[in-house]
N, C-alpha and C positions, 0 to 999 in steps of 0.2 A: 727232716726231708727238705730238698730243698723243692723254695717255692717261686712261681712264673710272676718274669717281674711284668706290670701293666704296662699293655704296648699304646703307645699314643699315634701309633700310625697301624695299617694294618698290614697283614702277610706278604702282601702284591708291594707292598712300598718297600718293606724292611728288605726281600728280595730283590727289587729293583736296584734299591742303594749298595748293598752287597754284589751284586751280579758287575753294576758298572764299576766298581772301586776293582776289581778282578779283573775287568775287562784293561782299565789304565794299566794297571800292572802287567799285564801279558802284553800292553803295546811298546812297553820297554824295552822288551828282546827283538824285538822287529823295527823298532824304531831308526836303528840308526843303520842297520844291514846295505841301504843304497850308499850311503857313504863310505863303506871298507875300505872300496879301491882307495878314494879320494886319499883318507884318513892322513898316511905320511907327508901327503902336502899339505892339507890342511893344517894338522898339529908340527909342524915345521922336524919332522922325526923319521925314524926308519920303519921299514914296514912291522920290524920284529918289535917294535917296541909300541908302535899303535897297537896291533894286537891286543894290547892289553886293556882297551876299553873294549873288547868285547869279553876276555878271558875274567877281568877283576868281577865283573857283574854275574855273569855264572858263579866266578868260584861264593860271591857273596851272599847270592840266594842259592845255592846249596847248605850254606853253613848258616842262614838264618829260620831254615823253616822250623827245623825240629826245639832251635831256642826259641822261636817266637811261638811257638805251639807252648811249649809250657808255661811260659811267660805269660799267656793267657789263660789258662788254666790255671794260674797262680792269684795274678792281678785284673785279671778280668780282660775279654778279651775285646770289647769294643775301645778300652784304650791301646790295646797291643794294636789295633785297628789304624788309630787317630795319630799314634804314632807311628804307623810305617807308611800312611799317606804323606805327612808333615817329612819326610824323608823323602821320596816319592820330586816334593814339591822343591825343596833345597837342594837335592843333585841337581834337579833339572836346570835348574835357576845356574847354578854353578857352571854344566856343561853352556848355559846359551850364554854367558859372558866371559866366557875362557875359548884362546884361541893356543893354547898349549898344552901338552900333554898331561901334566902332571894331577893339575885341575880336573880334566876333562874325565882322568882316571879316579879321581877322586870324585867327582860326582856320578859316574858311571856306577861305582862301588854305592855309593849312600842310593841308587835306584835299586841295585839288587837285593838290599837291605829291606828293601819294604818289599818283598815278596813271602814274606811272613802273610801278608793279607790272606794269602791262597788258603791255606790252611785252617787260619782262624775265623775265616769268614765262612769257611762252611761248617763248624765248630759252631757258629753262633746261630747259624738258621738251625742248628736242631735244638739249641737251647731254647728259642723261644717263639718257632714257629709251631702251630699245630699241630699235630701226628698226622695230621692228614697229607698236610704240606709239602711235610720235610723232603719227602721223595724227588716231586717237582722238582724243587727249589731248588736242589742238590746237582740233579741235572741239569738245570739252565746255568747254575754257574759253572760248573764242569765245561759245557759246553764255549761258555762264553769266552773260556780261557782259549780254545782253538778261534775264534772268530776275533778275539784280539789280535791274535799272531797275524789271520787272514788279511784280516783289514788295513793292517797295519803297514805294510808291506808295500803295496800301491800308494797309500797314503801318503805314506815318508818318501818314495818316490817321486810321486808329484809335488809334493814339496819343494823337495833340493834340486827339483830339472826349473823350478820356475821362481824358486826365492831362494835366498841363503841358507846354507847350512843348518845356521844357528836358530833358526825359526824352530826346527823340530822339536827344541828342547824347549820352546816357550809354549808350542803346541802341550807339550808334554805338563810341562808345571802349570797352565792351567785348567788343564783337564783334574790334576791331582789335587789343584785347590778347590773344582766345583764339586769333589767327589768326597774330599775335606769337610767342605761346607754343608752337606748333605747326610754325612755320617754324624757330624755333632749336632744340628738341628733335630733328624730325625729319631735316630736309632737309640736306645737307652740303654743300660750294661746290662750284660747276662745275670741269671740270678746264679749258675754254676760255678764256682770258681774251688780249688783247693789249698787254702792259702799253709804255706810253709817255708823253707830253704831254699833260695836258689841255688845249684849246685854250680857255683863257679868252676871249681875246678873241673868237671865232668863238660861243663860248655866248651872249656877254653882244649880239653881233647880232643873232645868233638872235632871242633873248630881246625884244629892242628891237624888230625888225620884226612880230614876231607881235603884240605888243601892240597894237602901230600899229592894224594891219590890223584884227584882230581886236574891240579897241575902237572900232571907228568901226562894225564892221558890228554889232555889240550893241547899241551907243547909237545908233545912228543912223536909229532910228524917234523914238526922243523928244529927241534934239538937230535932229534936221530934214535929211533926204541931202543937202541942198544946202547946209549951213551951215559957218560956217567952219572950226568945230574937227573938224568929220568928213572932209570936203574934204582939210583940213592933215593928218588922221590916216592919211588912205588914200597921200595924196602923200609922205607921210615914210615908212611903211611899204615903198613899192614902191624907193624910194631906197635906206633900208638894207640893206633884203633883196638890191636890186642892187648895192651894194659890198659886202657881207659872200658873196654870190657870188662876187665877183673877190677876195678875200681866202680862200677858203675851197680855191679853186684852185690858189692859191701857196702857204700854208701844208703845210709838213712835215709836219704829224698835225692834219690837219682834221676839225674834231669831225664835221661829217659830207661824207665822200666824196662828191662831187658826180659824179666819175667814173659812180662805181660805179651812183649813183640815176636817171644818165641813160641807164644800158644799158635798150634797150625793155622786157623784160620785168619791169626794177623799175618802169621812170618808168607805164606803163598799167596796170598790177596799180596802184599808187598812185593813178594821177586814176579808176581805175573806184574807188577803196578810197571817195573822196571823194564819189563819187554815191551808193555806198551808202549812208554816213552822212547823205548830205541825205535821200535817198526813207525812212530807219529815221527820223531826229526826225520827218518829218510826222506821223506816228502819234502822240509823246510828245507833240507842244503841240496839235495842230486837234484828236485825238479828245475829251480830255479837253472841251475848251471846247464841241465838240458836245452830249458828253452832259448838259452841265451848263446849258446856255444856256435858257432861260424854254421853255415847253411852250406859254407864250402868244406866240409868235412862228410858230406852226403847223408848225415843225421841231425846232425845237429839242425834246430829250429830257429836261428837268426832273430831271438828278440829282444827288445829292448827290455831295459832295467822293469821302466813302468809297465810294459805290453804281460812281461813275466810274472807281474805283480798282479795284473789284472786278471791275466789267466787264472791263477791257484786263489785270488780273494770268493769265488762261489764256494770255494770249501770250505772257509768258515763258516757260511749260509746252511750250507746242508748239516753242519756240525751245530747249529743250531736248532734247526728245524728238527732234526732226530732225536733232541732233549728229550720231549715228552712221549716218543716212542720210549725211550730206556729207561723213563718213569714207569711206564705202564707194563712194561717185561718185569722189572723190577717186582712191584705192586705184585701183578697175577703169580710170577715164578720165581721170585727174589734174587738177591744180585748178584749171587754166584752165577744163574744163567744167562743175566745179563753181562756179566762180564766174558763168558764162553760167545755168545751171540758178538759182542762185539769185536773179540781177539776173532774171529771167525767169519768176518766180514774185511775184516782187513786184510785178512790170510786172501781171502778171494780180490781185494782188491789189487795188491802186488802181482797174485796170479795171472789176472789177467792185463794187466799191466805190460807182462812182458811180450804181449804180442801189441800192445797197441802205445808205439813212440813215437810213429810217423810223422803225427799233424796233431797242432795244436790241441785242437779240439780231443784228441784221444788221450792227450796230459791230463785235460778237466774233469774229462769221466773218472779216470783212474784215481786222481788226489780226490774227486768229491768220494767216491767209493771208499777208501781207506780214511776218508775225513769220516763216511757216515760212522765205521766202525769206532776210528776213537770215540766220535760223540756218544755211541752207546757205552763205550768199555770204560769212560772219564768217570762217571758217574757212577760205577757200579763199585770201584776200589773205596770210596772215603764209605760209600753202605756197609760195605762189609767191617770196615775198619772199625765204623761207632756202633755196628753190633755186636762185637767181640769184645769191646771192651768198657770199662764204669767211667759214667756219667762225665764224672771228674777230670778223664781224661783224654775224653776226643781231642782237643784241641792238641795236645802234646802227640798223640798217635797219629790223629791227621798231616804232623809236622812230618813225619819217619814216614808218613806215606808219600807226602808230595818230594820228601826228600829222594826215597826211591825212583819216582819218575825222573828227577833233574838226573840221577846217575844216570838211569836211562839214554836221556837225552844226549849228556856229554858222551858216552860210551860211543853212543852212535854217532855223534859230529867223528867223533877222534877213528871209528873204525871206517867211516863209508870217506872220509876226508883220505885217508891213507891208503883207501882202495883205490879211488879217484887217482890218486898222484901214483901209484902203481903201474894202473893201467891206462897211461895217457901218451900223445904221439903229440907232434911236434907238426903244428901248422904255421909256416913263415917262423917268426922270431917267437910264439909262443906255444906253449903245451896247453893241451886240450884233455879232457879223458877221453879215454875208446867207447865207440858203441859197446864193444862187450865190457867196460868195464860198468856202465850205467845198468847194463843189465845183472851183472853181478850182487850190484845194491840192493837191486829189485830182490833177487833171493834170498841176500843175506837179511832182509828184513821179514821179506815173509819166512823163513825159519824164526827169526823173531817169535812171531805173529804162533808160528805152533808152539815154540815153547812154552808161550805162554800160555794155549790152552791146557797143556800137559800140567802146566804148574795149577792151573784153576781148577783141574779135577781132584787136584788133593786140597783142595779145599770142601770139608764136610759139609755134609749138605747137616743144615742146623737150624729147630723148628724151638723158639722162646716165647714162654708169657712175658708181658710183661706190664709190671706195675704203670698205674696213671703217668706218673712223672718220665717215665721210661719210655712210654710208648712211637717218641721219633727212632728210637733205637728198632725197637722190634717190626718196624715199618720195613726198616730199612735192613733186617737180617735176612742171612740167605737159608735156603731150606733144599 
């Protein structure tokens, strides 16, 4: 059986240290958002081909979660940790002394690379925090990850309006060194681990399908949905993905369990994990574009880069502050209704939303409203995930789960982006979207938002003993 290795620091530290290495990591995708426009002058390139420091770093943490989940589960997951800070720290380094693209994509990629932490950090607080704990702990870093995005935003704004570009990325590399420094000082390796076969080939399918897939729906507002390379991108994706399925089933040590993902309560905890993540982005790309969009179009809210950023950063605050509410739901009703509570909070936030676009202030309500709900519904998918399944292999499941939300996420850039550019009109030399198509977003997210409670009700309500060593798992099962 295995046994809890001795912590030299206590609950509140090991959590602390996990929480802010989570926290660096989610400021990666927000980090460089004020610079877009700039991007093609800056990197001396065209706009389609900037692009691709925001697109490399998605497609790169989508295709590292589920290898770095097992990889931990393999080798131990505070070095899968030590090593995707040390990644973390060398894009960054790379983007702040590269003024060209190619660099800048290649450190943009080694940031998305270390988004493996997400998964395996909260893999490692059930290994070796208390049962008491785990719940908590789960929730704060859940949460932390919206309040990276929030903060992140005005931050990197203020930034590039009063220093140079390149400052962001030195911001960036040494936040990832002191969270570096902090992980090998404090934290000691899990005693969990299943050591066996890496399944190469099953990664490198993996790897292949998600690109497919995932680069046709990013590109595929400005290559055209009906044109050939994105057509060919989605039909090669669903092929590999469907033999690396029947390969993944025969294989001896399948990087990831296919068994195991399709027992109900992973496979529904998962496709709700993924409406989450679409109904949470509508907030990150339409608010911003709302607040920012001309005052002379009679909707639109005239703000600046920074004012936009200021606006929507109280929403990572509330997505914070709701952690230990979706502990305590969790705790008393387990996390299947915490996940229904939070899909269901969100659903009311979009709703009301749609009457309140006017004035600033009615953005804040609305995103803190939809932010409370993520923070309750973040923390209830990896519960359910490490009670459904053995010991050995949260971290690998936790990967398939975060991997879910990044589909999510993308799904939703690539559907409210093409909604937007649908429904837009033409102010002087540039296009805008329509009121009604901002409101459009709003729905198609709160249907989101119900889907997902639909899919949470097929998840069984499910009551387990569980052995001493077990018991972060059974904390955290739903009933």
């Amino acid at each position: 059986m295995p046994t809890r290795t001795v912590r030299t620091v206590g609950p509140a530290a090991v959590t602390t240290v996990i929480t802010l290495s989570c926290v660096v990591i989610s400021l990666m995708q927000t980090f460089i958002v004020p610079i877009i426009p700039k991007l093609p002058h800056l990197l001396d390139t065209d706009a389609s081909n900037a692009s691709w420091a925001i697109t490399a770093t998605l497609l790169a943490a989508a295709v590292v979660t589920p290898i770095a989940g097992r990889l931990g589960d393999m080798y131990g997951k505070r070095r899968v940790i030590v090593a995707s800070l040390v990644l973390v720290v060398v894009g960054s380094v790379l983007c702040a002394v590269s003024d060209s693209l190619i660099p800048v994509i290649t450190g943009r990629t080694l940031q998305g690379l270390a988004t493996g932490v997400i998964p395996v950090g909260i893999s490692f607080l059930r290994d070796v925090l208390p049962a008491e704990r785990v719940g908590g702990a789960i929730a704060l870093v859940s949460a932390a990850l919206g309040v990276g995005g929030a903060v992140g935003l005005p931050v990197s704004a203020a930034i590039v309006q009063y220093a140079d570009w390149h400052v962001l990325f030195w911001v960036a590399a040494v936040l990832g060194v002191i969270c570096l420094g902090l992980v090998a000082a404090l934290l000691r390796e899990s005693p969990n681990q299943s050591p066996g076969r890496f399944d190469v080939l099953g990664a490198i399918g993996l790897a292949a399908g998600l690109v497919c897939l995932l680069l046709a729906a990013t590109k595929g507002g400005g290559w055209g949905w009906t044109s050939g390379p994105v057509l060919g991108l989605f039909a090669g994706g669903v092929v590999v993905l469907a033999l690396w399925g029947v390969y993944e089933l025969r294989v001896a040590q399948p990087l990831v369990d296919l068994r195991v993902t399709a027992r109900r309560p992973v496979l529904f905890t998962n496709l709700a994990s993924l409406m989450v993540g679409f109904s949470m982005y509508a907030t990150s790309l339409v608010l911003p574009q709302l607040l920012q969009s001309p005052s002379a179009t009679g909707y639109g809210l005239g703000q600046s880069v920074l004012a936009a950023g200021l606006a929507l950063a109280p929403s990572g605050l509330v997505m914070m502050a709701f952690a230990p509410l979706s502990a305590r739901i969790t705790a008393r009703h387990g996390a299947r209704v915490t996940l229904l509570t939070g899909l269901c909070v969100i659903g009311v936030g979009y709703g009301v939303g749609l009457g309140l676009m006017a004035e600033v202030w009615q953005i804040i309500v609305m995103s803190m409203i939809v932010s409370a709900g993520v923070g309750i519904a973040y923390a209830a998918s990896p519960a359910l995930i490490m009670g459904a399944v053995p010991v050995t292999e949260t971290a690998s499941a936790n990967g398939i789960n975060s991997l879910m939300r990044s589909v999510g996420t993308s799904s939703s850039s690539a559907v409210m982006a093409a909604m937007l550019a649908g429904m837009s009109t033409q102010l002087g030399p540039v296009s805008v979207p329509t009121e009604n198509g901002f409101r459009m977003t709003y729905v198609v997210a709160l249907l989101a938002a119900l889907a997902g409670i639909v899919l949470t009700l097929f998840i069984p309500r499910v009551r387990r003993a569980a052995a001493p060593e077990s018991a972060p798992a059974a904390a955290a099962v739903s009933r």
